[in-house]
C-alpha positions as CSV (number, residue, x, y, z in Angstrom):
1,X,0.0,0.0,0.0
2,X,2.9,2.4,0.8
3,X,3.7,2.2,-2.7
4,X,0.7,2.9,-4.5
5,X,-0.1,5.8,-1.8
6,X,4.0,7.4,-3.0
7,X,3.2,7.1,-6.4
8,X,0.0,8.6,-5.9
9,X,1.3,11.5,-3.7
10,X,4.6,11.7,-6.6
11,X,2.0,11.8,-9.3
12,X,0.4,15.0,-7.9
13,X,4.0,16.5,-7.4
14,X,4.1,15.6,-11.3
15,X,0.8,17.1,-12.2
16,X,1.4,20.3,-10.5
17,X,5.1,20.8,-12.4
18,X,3.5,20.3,-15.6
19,X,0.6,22.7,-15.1
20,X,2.9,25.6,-13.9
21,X,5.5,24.6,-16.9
22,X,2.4,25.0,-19.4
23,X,1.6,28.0,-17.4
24,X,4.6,29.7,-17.5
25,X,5.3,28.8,-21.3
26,X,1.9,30.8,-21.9
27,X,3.1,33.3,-19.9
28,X,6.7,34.2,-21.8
29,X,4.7,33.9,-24.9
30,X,2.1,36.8,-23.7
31,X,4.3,38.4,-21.4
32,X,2.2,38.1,-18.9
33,X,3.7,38.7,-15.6
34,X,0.9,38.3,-13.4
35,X,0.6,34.5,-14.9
36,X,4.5,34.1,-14.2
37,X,3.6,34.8,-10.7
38,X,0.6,32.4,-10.6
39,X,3.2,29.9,-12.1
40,X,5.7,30.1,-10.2
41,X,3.1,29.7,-7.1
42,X,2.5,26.6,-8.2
43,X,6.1,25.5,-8.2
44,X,6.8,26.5,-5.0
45,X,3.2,24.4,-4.1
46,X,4.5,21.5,-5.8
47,X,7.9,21.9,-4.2
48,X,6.2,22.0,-1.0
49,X,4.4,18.8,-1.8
50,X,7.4,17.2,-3.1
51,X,9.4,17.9,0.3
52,X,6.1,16.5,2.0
53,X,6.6,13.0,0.0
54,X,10.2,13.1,0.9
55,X,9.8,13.2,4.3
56,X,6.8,10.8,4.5
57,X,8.8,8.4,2.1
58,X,12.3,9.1,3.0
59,X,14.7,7.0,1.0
60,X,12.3,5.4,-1.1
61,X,11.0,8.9,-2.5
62,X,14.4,9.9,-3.6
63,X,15.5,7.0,-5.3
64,X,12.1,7.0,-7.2
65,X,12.9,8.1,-11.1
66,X,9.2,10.0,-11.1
67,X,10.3,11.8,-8.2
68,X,14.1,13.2,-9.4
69,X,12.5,13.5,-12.7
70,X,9.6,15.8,-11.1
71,X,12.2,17.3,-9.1
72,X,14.5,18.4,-12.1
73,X,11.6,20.1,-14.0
74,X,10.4,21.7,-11.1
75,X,14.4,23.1,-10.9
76,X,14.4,23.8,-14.4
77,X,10.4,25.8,-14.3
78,X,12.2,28.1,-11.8
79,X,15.2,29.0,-13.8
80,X,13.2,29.9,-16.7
81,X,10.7,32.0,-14.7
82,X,14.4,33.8,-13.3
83,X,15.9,33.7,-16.9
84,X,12.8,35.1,-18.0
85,X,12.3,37.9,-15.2
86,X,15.8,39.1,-15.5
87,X,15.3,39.7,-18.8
88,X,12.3,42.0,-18.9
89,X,12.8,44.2,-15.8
């Protein structure tokens, strides 16, 4: 059961990454800061959940390829948004 309740709690981690990538894609393309701001939001909420997994899975989180995958977009979703910020101020 522990499993299917990590992959479940990983696949909302997952879930939450894409939509703020998607987000943040339609964002640069509009120039939309305010969406930028809703995106990255929603990193930092996915971030929070994926720290939540982590310490409810320990170990078996982290060696989990969902989870470092999830955890390298999220990383890459927040340079972008930087990238992206320090280029229009």
């Amino acid at each position: 059961m522990s499993g299917q309740n990590q992959h479940q709690e990983i696949e909302k981690c997952t879930i939450q990454v894409k939509q703020a990538y998607q987000m943040m894609e339609q964002a640069k393309t509009n120039g939309d800061m305010d969406q930028l701001e809703q995106a990255q939001q929603q990193l930092r909420q996915a971030e929070e959940h994926l720290k939540a997994a982590q310490d409810r899975f320990g170990n078996e989180a982290l060696e989990n390829p969902q989870f470092q995958q999830t955890q390298e977009h999220l990383h890459d979703a927040r340079q972008e948004i930087e990238h992206f910020r320090q280029n229009h101020k």
